[in-house]
C-alpha positions as CSV (number, residue, x, y, z in Angstrom):
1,X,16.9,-9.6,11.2
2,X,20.2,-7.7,11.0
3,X,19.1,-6.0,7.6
4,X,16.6,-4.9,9.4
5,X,18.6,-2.4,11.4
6,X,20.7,-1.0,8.1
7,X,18.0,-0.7,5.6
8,X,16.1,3.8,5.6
9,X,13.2,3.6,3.8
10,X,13.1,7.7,4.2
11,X,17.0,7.4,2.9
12,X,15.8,5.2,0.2
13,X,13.1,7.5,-1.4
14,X,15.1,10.5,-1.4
15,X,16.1,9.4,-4.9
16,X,12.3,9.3,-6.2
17,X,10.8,12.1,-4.3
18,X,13.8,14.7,-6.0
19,X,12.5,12.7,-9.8
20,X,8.6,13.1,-8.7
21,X,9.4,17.1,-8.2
22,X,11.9,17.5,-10.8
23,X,9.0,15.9,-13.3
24,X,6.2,17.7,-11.6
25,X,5.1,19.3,-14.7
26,X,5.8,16.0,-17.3
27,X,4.2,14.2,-14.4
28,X,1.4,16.7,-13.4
29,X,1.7,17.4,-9.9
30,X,1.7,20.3,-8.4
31,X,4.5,21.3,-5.8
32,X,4.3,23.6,-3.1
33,X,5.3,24.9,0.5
34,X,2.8,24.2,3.8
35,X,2.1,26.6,6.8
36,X,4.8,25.1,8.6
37,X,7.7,24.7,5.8
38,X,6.7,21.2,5.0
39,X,6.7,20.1,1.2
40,X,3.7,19.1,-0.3
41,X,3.0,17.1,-3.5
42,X,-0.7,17.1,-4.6
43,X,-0.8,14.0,-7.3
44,X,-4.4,14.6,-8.1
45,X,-6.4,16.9,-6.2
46,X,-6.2,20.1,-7.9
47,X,-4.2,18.8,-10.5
48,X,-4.6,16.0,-13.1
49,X,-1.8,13.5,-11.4
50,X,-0.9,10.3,-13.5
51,X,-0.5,7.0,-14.1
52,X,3.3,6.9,-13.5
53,X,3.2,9.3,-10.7
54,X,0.8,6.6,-8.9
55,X,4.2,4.4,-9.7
56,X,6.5,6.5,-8.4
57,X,4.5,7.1,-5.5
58,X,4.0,3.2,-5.0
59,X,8.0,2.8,-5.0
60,X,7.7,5.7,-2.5
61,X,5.1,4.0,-0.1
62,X,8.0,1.2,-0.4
63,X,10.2,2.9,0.8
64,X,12.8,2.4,-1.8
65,X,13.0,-1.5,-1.6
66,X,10.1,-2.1,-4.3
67,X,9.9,-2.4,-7.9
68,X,6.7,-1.1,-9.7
69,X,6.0,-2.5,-13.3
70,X,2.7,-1.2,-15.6
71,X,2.7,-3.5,-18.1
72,X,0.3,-6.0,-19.9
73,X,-1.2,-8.8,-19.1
74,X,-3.5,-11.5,-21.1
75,X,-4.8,-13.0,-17.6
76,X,-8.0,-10.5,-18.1
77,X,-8.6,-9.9,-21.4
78,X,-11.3,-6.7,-21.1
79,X,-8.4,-5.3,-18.5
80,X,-5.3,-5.8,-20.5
81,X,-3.1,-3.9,-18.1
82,X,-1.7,-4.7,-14.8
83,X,0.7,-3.4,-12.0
84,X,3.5,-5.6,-10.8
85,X,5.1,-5.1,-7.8
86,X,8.2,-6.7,-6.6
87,X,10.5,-6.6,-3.3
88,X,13.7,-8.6,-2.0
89,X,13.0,-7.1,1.4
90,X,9.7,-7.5,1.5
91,X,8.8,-7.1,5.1
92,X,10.1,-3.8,5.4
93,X,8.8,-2.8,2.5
94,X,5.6,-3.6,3.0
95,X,5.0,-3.8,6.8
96,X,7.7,-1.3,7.8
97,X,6.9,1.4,5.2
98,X,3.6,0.8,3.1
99,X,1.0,-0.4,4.9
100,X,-1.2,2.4,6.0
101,X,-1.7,2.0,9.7
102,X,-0.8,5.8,11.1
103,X,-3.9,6.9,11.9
104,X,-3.7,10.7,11.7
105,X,-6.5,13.1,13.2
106,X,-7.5,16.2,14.5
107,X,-7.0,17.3,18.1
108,X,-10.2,19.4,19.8
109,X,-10.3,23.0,18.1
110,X,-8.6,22.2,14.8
111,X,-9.7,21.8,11.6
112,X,-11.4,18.3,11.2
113,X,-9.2,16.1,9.6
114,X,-8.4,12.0,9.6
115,X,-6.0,10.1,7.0
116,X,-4.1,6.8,7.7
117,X,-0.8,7.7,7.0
118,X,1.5,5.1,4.6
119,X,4.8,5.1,3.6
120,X,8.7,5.8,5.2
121,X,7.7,8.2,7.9
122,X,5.6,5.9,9.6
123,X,9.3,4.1,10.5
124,X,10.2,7.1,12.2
125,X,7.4,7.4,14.7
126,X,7.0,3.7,15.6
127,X,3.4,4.6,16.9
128,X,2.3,0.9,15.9
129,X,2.5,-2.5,17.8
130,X,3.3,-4.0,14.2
131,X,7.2,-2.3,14.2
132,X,7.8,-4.4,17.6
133,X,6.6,-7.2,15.8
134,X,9.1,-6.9,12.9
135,X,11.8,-5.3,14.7
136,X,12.1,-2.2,12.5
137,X,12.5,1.0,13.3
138,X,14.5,3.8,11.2
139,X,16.7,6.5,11.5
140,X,16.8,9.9,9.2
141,X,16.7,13.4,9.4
142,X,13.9,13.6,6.4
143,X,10.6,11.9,5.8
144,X,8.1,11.0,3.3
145,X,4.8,10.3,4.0
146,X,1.6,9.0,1.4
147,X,-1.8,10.3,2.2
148,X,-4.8,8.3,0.0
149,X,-6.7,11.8,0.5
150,X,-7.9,14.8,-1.3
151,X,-6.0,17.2,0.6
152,X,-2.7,17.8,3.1
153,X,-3.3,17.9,6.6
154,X,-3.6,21.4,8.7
155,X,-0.5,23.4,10.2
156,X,-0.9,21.6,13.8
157,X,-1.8,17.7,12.9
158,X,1.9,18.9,10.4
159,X,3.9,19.7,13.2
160,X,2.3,17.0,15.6
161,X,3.5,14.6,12.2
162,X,7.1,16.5,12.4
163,X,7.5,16.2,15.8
164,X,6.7,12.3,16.0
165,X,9.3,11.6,13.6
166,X,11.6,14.1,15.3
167,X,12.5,16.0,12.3
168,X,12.1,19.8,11.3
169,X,8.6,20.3,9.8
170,X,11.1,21.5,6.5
171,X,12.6,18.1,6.1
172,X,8.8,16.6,6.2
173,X,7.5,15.4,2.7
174,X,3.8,14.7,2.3
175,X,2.1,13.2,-0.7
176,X,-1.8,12.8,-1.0
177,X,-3.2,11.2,-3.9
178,X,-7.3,10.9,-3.7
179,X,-8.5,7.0,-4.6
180,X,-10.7,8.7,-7.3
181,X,-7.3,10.3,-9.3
182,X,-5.1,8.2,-11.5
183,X,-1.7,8.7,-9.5
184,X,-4.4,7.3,-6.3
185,X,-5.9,4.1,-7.9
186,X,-2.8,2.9,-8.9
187,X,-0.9,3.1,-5.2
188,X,-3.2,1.9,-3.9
189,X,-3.6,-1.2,-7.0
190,X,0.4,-1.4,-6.2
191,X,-0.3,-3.1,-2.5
192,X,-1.6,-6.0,-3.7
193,X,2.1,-7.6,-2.0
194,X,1.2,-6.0,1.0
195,X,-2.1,-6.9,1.8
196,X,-0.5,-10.8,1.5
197,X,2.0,-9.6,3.8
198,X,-0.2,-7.9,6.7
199,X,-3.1,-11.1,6.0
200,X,0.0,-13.2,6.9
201,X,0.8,-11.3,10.0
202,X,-2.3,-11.7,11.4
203,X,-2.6,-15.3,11.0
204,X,0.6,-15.3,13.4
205,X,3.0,-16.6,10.6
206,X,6.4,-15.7,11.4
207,X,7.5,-12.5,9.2
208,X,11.1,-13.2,9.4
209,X,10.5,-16.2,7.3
210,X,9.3,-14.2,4.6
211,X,12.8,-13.2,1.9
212,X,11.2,-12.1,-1.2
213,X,7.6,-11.2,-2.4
214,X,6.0,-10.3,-5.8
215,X,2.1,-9.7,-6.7
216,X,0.6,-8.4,-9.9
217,X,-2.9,-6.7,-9.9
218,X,-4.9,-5.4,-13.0
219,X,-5.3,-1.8,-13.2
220,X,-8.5,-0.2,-11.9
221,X,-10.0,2.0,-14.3
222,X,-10.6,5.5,-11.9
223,X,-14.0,6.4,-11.2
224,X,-15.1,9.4,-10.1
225,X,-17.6,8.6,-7.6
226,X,-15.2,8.1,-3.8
227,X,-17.1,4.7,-3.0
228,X,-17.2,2.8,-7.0
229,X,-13.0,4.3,-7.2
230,X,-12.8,2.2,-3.7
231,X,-14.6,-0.2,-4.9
232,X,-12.6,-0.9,-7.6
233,X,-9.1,-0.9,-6.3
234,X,-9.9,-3.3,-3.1
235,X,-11.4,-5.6,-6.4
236,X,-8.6,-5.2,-8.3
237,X,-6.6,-7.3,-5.4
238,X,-9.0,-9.4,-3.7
239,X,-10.8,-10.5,-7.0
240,X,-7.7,-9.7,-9.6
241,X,-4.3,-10.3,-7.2
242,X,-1.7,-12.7,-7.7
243,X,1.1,-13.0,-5.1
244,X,4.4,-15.3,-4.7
245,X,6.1,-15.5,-1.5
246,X,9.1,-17.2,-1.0
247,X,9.5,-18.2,2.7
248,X,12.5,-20.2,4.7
249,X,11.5,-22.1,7.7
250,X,8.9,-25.7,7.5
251,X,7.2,-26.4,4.3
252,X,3.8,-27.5,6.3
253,X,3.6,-24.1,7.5
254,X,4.2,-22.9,4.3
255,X,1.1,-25.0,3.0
256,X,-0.8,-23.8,6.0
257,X,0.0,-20.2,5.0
258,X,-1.2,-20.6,0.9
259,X,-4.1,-22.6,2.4
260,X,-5.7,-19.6,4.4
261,X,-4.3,-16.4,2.8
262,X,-6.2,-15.9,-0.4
263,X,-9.4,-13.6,-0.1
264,X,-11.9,-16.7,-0.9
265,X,-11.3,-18.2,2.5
266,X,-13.3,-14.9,3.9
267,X,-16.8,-15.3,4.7
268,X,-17.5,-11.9,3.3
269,X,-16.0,-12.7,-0.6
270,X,-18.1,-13.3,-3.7
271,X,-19.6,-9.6,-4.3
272,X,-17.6,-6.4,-5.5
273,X,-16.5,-4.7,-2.5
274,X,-18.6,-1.9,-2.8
275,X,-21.4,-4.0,-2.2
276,X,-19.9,-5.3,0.6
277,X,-19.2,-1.9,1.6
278,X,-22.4,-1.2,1.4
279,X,-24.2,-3.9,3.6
280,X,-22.1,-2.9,6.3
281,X,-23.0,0.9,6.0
282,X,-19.9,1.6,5.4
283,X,-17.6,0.4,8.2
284,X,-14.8,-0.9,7.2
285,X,-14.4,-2.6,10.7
286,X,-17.4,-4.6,10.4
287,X,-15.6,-6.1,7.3
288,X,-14.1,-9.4,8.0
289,X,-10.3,-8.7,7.8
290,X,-9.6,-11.9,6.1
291,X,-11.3,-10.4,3.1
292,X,-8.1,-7.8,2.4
293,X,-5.8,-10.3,1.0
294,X,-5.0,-11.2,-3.1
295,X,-7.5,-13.6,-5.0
296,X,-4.6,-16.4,-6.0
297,X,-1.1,-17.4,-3.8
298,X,1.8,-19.2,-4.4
299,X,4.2,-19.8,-1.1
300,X,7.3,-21.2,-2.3
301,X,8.8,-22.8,0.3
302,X,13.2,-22.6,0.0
303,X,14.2,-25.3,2.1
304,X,12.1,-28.3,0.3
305,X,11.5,-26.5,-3.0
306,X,8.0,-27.5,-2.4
307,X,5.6,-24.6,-4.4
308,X,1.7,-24.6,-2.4
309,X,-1.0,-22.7,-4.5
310,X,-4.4,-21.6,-3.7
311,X,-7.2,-19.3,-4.4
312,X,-8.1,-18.6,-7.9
313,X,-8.7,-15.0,-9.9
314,X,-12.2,-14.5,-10.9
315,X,-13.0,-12.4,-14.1
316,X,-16.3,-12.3,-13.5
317,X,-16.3,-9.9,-10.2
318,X,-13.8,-7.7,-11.6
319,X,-16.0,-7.3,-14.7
320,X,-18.8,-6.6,-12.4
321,X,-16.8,-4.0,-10.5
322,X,-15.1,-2.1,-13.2
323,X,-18.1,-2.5,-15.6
């Protein structure tokens, strides 16, 4: 895991942060200065956002070490465009910088306020379990972080975010984009290689094993309703994913892994996920986790050159969800 220790994902995003601003108007965000000096980048709250600022952004959550590809695809033919996402370090990329598992709240006497914070700065806090688990933790005297909500967060929960990553509140980046906005459905389309990643941690498979990862997803059309534009970007991967890993290490644990990570081995798949969102009133909790993870898998396994499939897309649920 030496890489580990040399890779910044809040170094490598500086590069696409300074293009998202510089484009702001091409790419229709809006720009501005927080209470406490932070910047803020609104991709679709007041302002229209896009399809390639949801890119960007994606590369962003990434921190650097991701590709991000909208292009066609024939495997849906009513949803001829897809998002590919692709990483040669895919563990920090995914688990060390995208997933969304800051959870980022309110104290007594402020504003109410809750987002689960994705993206580099989360490698600056380390308030996780998960970084022990992959042994990553970064250094950097700036910070990104991705919001999937319709606006920043408050002057204190700011500084409280500043302070965590111990940086100035200036060198603090945030980025919200709400699920309902175009920029929104595709970052969160774009983590179709991360929900394989973080399925794959919690069956215990060892992360370390894991060298390169690629997934493509079909794009979900936006919707303007909150619970049918969550709907149809959880679809999108659990019903429309397709993932590759390419692991080291025993190929029968790399069959064991493409046996039990695609979404059909959940007890809770076969019905668009707002449906399923709904029977549970709405907690995501009550959910069976092994539901989060892409409808088809391929583990390539290095050492044997042995290639273990499983899971299947299914065109009918993601014509059901995005209508």
């Amino acid at each position: 895991m030496i890489q580990t220790r040399v890779l910044s994902v809040n170094a490598g995003v500086q590069s696409l942060v300074a293009d998202l601003k510089q484009r702001a108007r091409e790419l229709k965000v809006a720009i501005s200065t927080g209470a406490a000096g932070e910047t803020v980048i609104d991709a679709g709250a007041a302002v229209p956002g896009s399809l390639e600022a949801g890119r960007i952004i994606t590369e962003i959550c990434l921190g650097g070490y991701g590709s991000v590809v909208i292009g066609s695809s024939e495997r849906l033919p009513r949803w001829p465009f897809a998002l590919t996402v692709r990483s040669s370090n895919p563990v920090i990329a995914c688990m060390g910088s995208q997933y969304a598992g800051w959870q980022l709240t309110n104290e007594p006497g402020e504003p109410d306020y809750f987002s689960m914070g994705s993206g580099p700065a989360r490698a600056l806090a380390g308030k996780e379990a998960l970084f022990k688990d992959i042994t990553y933790a970064d250094q950097s005297d700036t910070a990104t972080l991705v919001l999937e909500a319709g606006s920043p967060p408050p002057e204190a929960l700011v500084r409280r975010i500043a302070d965590d990553c111990d940086i100035a509140p200036e060198k603090l980046t945030i980025i919200f984009t709400p699920t309902q906005s175009l920029a929104g459905s595709v970052q969160i389309v774009g983590r179709v290689v991360e929900v394989a990643l973080h399925k794959a941690h919690e069956l215990h498979f060892d992360m370390s094993q894991i060298v390169e990862g690629m997934g493509t997803a079909p794009l979900a059309p936006p919707h303007p309703d909150f619970l049918t534009a969550m709907g149809r970007t959880n679809d999108a991967v659990i019903y429309g994913g397709r993932v590759t890993l390419h692991v080291t290490g025993p190929a029968d644990a790399a069959r064991a892994l493409a046996e039990r990570l695609p979404s059909s081995t959940s007890e809770d798949y076969g019905k668009p996920f707002k449906e399923i969102f709904s029977r549970y009133d709405g907690d995501f909790y009550k959910i069976d986790g092994m539901l989060f993870s892409p409808a088809a898998v391929q583990v390539v396994a290095l050492e044997s050159g042995e290639t273990f499939s499983a899971g299947a897309v299914n065109p009918d649920l993601i014509d059901a969800s995005f209508g």
